[in-house]
N, CA and C atoms as a LAMMPS dump frame, in Angstrom:
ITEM: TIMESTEP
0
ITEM: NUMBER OF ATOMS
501
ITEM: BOX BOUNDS ff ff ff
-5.0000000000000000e+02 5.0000000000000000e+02
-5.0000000000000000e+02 5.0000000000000000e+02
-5.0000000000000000e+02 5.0000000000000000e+02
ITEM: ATOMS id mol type element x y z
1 1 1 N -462.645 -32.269 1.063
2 1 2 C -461.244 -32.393 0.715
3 1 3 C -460.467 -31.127 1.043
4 2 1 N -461.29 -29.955 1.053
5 2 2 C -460.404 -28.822 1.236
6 2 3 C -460.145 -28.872 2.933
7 3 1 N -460.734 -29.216 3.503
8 3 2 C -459.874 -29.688 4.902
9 3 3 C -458.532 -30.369 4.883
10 4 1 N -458.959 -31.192 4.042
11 4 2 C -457.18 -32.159 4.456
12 4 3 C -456.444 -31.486 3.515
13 5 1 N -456.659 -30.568 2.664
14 5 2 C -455.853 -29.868 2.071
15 5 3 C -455.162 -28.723 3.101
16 6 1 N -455.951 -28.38 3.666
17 6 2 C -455.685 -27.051 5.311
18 6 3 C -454.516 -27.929 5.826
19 7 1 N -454.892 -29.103 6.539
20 7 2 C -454.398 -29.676 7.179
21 7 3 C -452.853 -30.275 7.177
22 8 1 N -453.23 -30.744 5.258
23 8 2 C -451.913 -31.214 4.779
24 8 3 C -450.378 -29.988 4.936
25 9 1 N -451.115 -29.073 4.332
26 9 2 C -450.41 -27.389 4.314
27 9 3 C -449.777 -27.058 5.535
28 10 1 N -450.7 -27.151 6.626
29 10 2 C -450.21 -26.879 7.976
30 10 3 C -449.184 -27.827 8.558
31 11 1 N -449.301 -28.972 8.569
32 11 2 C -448.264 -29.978 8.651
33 11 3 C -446.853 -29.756 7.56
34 12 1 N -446.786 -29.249 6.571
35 12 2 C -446.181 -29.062 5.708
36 12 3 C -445.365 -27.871 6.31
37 13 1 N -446.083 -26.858 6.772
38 13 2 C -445.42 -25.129 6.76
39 13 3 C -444.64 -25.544 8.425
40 14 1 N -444.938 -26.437 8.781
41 14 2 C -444.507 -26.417 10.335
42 14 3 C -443.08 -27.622 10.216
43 15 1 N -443.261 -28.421 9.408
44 15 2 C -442.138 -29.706 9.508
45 15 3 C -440.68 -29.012 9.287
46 16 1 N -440.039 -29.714 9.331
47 16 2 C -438.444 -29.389 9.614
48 16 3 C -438.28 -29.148 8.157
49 17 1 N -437.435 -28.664 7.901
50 17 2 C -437.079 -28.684 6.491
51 17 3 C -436.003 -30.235 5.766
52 18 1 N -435.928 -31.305 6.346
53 18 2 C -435.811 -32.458 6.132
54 18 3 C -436.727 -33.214 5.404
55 19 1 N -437.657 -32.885 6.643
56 19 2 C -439.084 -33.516 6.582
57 19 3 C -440.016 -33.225 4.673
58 20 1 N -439.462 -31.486 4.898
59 20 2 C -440.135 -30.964 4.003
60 20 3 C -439.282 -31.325 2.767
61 21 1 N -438.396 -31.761 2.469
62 21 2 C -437.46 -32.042 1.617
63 21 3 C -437.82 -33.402 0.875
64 22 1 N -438.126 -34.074 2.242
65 22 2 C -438.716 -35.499 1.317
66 22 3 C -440.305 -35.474 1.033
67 23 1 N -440.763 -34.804 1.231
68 23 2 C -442.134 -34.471 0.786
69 23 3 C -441.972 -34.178 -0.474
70 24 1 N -441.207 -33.104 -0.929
71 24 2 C -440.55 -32.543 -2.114
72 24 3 C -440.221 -33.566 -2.666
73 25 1 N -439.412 -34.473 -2.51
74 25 2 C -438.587 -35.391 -3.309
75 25 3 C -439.962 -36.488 -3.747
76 26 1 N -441.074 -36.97 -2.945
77 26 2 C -442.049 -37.918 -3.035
78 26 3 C -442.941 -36.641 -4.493
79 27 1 N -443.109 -35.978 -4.086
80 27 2 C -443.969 -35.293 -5.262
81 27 3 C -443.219 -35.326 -6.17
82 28 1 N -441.442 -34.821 -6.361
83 28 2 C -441.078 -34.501 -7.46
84 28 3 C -440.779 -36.208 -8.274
85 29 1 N -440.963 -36.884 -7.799
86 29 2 C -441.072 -38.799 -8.127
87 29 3 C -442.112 -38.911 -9.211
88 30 1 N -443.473 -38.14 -8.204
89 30 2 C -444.918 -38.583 -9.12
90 30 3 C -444.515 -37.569 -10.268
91 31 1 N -444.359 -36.208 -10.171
92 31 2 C -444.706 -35.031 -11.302
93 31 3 C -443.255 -35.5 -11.867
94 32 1 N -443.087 -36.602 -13.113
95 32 2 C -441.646 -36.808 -14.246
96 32 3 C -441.729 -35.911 -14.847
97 33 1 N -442.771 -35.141 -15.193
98 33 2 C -442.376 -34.201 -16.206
99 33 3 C -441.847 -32.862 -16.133
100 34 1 N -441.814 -32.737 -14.435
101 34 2 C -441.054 -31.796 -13.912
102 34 3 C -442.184 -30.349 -14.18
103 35 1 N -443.461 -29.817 -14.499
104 35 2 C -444.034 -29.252 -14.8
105 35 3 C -445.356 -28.806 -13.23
106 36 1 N -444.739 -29.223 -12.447
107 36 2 C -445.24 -29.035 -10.884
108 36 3 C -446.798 -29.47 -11.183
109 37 1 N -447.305 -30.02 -11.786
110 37 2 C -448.542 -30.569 -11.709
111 37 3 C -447.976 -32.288 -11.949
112 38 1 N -449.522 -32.994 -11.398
113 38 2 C -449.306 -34.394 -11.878
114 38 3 C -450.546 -35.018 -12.266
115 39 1 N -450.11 -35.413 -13.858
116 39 2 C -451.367 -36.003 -14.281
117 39 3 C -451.976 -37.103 -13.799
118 40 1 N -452.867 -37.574 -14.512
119 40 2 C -453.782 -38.835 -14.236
120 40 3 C -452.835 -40.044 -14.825
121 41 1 N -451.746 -39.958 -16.029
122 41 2 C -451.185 -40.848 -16.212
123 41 3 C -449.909 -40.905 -15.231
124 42 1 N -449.271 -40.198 -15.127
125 42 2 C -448.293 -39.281 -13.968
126 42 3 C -448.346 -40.552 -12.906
127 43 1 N -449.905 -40.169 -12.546
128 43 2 C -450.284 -40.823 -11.036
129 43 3 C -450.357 -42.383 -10.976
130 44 1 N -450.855 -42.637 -12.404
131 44 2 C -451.266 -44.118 -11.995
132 44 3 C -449.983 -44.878 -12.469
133 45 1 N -449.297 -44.114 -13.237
134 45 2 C -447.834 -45.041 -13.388
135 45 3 C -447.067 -45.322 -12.006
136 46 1 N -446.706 -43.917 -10.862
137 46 2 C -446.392 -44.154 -10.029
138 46 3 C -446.908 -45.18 -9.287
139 47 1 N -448.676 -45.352 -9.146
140 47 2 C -449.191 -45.911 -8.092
141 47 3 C -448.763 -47.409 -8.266
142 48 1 N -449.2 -47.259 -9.601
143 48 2 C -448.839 -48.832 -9.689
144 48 3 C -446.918 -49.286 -9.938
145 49 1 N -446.514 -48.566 -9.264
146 49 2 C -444.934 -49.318 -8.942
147 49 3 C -444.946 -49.876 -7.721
148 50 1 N -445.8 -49.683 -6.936
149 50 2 C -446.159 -50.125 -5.842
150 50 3 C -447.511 -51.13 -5.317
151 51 1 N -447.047 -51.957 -5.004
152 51 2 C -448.29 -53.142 -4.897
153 51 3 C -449.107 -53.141 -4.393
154 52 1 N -449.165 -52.543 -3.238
155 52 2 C -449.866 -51.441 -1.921
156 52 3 C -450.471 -50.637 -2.341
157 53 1 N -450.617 -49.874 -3.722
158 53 2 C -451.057 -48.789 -3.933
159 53 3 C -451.923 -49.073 -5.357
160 54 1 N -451.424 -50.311 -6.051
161 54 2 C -452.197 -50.34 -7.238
162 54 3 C -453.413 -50.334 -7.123
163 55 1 N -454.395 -50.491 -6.477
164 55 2 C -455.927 -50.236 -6.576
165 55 3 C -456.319 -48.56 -6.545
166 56 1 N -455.631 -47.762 -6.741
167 56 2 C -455.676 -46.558 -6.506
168 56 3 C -455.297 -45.862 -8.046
169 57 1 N -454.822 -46.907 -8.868
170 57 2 C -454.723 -46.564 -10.42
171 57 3 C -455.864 -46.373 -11.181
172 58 1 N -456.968 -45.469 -10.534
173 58 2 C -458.245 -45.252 -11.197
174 58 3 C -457.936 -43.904 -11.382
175 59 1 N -459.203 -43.555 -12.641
176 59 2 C -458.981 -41.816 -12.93
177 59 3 C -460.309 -41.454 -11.637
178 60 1 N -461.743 -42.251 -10.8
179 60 2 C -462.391 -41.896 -9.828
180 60 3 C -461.466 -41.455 -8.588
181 61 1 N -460.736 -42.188 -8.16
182 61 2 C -459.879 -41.682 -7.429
183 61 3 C -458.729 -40.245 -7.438
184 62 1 N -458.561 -40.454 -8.657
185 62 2 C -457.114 -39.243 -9.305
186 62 3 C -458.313 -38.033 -8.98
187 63 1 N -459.56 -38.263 -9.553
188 63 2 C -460.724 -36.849 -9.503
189 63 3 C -461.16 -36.362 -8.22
190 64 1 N -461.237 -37.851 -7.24
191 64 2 C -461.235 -37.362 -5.945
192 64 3 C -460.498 -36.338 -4.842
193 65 1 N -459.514 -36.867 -5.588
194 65 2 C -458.185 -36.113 -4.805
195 65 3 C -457.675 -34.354 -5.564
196 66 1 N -458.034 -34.527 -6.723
197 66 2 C -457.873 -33.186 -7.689
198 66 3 C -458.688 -32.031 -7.279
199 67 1 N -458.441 -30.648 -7.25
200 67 2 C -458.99 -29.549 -6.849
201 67 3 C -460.188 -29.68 -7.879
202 68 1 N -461.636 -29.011 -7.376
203 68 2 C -462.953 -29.141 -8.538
204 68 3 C -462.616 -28.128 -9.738
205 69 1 N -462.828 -28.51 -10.899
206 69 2 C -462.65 -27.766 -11.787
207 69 3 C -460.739 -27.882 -12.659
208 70 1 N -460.417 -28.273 -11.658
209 70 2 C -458.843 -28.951 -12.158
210 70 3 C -458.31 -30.018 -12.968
211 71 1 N -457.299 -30.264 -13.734
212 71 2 C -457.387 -31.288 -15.017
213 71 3 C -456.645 -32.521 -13.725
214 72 1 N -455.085 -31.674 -13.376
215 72 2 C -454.121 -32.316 -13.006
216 72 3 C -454.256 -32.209 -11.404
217 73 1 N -453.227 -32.991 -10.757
218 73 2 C -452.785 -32.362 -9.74
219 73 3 C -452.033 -31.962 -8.739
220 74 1 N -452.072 -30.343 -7.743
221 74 2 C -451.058 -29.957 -7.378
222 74 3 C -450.264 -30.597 -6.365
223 75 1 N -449.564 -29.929 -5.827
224 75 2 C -448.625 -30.033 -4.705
225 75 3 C -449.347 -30.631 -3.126
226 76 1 N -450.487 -30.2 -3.118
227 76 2 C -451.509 -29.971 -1.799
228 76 3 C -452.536 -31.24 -2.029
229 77 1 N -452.684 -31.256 -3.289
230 77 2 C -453.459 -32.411 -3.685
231 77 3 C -452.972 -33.622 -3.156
232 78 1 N -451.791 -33.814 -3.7
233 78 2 C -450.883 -35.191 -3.78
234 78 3 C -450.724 -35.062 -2.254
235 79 1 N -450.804 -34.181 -1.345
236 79 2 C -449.795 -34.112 0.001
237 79 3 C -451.337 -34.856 0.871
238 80 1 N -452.374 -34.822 0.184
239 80 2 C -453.963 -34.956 1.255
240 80 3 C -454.137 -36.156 1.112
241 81 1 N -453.22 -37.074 0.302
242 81 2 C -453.097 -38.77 0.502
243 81 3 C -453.184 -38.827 2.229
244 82 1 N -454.371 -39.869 2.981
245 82 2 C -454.567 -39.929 4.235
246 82 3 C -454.68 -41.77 4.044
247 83 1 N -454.895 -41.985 4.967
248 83 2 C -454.619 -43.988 5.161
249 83 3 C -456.265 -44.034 4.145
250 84 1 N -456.074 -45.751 3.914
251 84 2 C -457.307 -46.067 3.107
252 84 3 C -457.941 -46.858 4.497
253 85 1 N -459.053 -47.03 4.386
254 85 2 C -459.917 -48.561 4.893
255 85 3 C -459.253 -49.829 4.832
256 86 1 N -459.095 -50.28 6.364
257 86 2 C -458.073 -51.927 5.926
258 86 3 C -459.68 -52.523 6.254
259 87 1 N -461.206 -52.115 6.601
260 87 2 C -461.807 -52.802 6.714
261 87 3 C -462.763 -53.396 5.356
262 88 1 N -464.296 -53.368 5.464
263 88 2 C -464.345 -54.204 4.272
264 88 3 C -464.466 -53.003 2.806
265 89 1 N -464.701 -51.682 3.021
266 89 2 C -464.874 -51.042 1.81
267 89 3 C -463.655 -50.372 1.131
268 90 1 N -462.611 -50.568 1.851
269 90 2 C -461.174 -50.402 1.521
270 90 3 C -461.281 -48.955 0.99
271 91 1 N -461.887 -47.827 1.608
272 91 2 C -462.114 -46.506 0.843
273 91 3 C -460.955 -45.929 0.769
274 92 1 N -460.833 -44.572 0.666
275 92 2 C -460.095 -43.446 1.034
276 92 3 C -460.702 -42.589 1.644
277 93 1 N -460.102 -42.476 3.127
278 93 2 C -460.418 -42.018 4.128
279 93 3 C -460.145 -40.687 4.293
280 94 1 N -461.224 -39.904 4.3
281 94 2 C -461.45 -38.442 4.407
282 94 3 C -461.947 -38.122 5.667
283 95 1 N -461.659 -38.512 6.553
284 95 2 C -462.821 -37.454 7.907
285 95 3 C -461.827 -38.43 9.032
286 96 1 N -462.263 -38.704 9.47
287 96 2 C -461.944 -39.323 11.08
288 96 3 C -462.273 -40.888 10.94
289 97 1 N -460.87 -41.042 11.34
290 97 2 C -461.256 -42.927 11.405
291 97 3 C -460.212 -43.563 12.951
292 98 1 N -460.424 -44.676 12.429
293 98 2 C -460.031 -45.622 14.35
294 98 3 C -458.721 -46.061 13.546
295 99 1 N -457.713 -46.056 14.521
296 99 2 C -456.237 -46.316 14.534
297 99 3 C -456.262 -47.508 15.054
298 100 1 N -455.696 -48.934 15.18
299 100 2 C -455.381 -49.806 16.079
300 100 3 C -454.16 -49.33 16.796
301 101 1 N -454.506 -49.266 17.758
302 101 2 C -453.453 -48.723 19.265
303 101 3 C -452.188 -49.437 19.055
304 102 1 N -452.405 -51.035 19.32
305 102 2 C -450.911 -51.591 19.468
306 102 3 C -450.386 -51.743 18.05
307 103 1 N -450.77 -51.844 16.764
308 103 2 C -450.187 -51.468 15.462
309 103 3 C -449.757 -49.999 15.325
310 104 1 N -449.774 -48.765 15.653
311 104 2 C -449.881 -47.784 16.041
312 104 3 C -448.959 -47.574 16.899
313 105 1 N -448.432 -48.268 18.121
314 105 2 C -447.475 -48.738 18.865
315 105 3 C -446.183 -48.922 18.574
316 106 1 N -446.53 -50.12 17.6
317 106 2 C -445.267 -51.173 17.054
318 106 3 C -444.063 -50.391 16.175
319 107 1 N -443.603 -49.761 16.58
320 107 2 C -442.429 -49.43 16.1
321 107 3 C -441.24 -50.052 15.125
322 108 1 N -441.433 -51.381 15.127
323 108 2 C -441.268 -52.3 14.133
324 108 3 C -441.554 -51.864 12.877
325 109 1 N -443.007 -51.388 12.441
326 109 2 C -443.41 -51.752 11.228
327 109 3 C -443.634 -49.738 11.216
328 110 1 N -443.793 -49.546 10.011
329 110 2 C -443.984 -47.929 9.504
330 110 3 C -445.245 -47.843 9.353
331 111 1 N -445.386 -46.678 9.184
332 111 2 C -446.894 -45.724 8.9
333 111 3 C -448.066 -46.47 8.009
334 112 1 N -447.64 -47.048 6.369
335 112 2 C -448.371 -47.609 5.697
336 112 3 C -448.872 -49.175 6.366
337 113 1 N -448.21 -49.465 7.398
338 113 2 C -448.274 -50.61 7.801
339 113 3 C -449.477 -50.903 9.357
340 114 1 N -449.93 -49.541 9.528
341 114 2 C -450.721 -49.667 10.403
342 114 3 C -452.351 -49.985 10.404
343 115 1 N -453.509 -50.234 11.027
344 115 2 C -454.313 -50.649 11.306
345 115 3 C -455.323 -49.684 10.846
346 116 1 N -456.173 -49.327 9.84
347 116 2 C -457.004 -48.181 10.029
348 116 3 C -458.567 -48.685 9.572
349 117 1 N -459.289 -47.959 10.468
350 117 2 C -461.189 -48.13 9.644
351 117 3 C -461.669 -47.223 9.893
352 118 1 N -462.224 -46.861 8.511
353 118 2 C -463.284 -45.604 8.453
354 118 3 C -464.312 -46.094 9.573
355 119 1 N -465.263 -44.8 9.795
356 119 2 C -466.456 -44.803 10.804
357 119 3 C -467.129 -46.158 10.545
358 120 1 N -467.361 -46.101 9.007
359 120 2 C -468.592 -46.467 9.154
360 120 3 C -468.002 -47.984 8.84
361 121 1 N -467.177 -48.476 8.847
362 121 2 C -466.546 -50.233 9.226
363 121 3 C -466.603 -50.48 10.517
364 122 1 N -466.412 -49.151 10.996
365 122 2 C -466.182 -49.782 12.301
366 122 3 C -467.226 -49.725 13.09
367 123 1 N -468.133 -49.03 13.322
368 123 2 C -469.712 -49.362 13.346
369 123 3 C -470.099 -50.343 13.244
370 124 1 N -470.313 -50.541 11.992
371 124 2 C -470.849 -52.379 11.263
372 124 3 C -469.885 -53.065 11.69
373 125 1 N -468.758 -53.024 12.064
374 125 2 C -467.445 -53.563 12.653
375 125 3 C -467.39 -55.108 11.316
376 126 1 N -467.379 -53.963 10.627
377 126 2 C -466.788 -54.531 9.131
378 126 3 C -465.682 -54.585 8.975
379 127 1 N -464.641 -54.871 9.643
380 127 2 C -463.523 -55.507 9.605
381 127 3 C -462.803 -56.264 10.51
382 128 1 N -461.954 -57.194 9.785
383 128 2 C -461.381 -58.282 10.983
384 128 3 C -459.995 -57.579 10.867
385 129 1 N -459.536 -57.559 12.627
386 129 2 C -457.939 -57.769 13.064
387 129 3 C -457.767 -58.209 14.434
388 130 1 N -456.507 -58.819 14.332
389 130 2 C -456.335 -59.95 15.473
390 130 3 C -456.052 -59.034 16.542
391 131 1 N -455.819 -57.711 16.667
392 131 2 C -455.499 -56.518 17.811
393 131 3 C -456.752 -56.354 18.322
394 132 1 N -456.885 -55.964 19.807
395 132 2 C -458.22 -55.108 20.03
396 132 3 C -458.699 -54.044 20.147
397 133 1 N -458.145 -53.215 20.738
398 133 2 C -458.533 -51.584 20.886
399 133 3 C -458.246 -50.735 19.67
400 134 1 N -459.268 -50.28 19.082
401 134 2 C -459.127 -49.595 17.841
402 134 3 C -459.737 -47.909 18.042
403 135 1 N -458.739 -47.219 18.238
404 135 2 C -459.394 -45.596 19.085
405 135 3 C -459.395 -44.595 17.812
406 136 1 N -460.567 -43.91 18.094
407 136 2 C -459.9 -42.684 16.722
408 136 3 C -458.947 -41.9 16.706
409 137 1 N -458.605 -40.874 16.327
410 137 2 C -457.377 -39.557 16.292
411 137 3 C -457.493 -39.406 17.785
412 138 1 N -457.994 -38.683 18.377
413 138 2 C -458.914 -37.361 19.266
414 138 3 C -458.519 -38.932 20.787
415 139 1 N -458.686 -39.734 21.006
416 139 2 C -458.676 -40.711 21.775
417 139 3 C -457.392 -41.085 21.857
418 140 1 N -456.547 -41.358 20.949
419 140 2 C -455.166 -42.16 20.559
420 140 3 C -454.298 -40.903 21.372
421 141 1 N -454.585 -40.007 20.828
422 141 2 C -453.72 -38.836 21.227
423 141 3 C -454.041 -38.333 22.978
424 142 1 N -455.067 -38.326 23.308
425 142 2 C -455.199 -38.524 24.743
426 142 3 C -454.758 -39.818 25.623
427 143 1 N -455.104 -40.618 24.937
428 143 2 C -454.149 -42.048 25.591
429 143 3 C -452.645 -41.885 25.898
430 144 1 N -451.961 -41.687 24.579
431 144 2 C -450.861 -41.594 24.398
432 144 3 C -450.532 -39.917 25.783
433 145 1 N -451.092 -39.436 25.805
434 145 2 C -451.118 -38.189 26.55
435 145 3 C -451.107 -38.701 28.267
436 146 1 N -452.085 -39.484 28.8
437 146 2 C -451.911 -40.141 29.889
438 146 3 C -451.313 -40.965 30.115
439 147 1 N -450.959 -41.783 29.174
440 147 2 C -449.132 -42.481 29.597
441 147 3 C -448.145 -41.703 29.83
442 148 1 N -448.118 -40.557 29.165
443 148 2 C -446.858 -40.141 29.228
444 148 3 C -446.986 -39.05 30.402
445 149 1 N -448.455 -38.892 30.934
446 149 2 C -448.236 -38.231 32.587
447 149 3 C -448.067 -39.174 33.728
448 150 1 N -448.991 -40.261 33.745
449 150 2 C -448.443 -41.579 33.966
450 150 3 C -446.94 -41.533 34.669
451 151 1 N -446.194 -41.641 33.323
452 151 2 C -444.991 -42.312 33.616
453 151 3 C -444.227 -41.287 34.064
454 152 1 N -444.202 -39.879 34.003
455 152 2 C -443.848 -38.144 34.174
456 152 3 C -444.075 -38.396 36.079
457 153 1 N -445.413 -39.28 36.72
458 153 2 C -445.774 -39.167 38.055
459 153 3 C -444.904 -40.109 38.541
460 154 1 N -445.108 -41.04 38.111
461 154 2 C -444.407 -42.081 38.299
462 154 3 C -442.656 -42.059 38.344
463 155 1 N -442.043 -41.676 37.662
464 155 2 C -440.482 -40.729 37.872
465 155 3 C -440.474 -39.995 39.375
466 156 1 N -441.458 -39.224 39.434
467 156 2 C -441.231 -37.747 40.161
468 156 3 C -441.256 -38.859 41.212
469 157 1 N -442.298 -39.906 41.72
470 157 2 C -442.458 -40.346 43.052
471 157 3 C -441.441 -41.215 43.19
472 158 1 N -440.785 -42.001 42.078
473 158 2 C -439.007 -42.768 42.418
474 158 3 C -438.23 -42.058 42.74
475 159 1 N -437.415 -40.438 42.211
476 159 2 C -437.251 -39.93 42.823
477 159 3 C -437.289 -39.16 44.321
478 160 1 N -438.408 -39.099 44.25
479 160 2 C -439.17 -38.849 45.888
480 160 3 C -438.607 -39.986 46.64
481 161 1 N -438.963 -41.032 46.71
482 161 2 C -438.644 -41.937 47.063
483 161 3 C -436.972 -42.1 47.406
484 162 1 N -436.244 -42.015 46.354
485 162 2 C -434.766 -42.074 46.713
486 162 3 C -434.526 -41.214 47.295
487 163 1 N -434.894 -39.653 47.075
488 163 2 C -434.393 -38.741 48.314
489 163 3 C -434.612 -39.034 49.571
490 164 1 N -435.626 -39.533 49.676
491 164 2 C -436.103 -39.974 51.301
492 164 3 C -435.688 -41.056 51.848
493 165 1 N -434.985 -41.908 50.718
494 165 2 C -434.166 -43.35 51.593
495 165 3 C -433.09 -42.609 51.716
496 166 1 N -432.462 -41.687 51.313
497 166 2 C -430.872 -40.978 51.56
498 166 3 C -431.025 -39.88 52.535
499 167 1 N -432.016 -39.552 53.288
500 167 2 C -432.147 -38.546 54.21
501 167 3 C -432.549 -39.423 55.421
């Protein structure tokens, strides 16, 4: 956990201050008591305002996510919320998992709304979705990386092209 805590932080110290504003505003939602920590009741009242999130109204989970040795929790804690398992163990996903590409894509639908499976679903290919290509982080981001040289070559040679029908 202290990784996605690094991680969360770093994403945090780098975002716009917009960005970082509603981060602020999502924590200061969970912590009502205004006391910059958020309890276990704190948490599961929030979670469960949301229908999407009520299976996450456990104190195993609240402990998962809490620094070791900690009652409540902080700022960094709450920020290391990462996607759950849409396959069959519905976890909370700590390490590296597979994105579905064209959910991932779809610009239509937001972040909570995308495609995700831990390793080890997708291995056992313990989960059903009607999409096919399901890539991890490290893959998605190189994909997405060769489209967009792709289409960067692809410009330069239309251009090319029009200069040379006008000469």
């Amino acid at each position: 956990m202290e990784d996605l805590r690094q991680i969360a932080f770093a994403y945090f110290k780098d975002a716009s201050k917009q960005i970082q504003q509603l981060v602020d505003e999502f924590f200061s939602e969970m912590d009502v008591d205004g006391n910059d920590r958020v309890s276990l009741q704190e948490f599961t009242e929030y979670m469960e305002r949301d229908e999407d999130c009520k299976h996450l109204c456990n104190s195993l989970f609240f402990d998962e996510l809490k620094k070791e040795g900690h009652e409540e929790l902080d700022f960094m804690d709450v920020m290391t919320l990462q996607p759950f398992c849409n396959g069959q163990c519905k976890k909370f996903i700590k390490g590296v998992y597979f994105a579905c590409v064209k959910c991932f894509d779809d610009y239509a639908t937001d972040a909570i709304n995308t495609f995700n499976v831990c390793t080890a679903c997708y291995v056992d290919g313990k989960y059903v979705h009607g999409h096919g290509k399901l890539l991890d982080g490290f893959l998605l981001l190189q994909s997405k990386r060769m489209i967009a040289l792709n289409q960067r070559a692809a410009s330069v040679t239309d251009e090319f092209d029009l200069v040379s029908q006008l000469n």
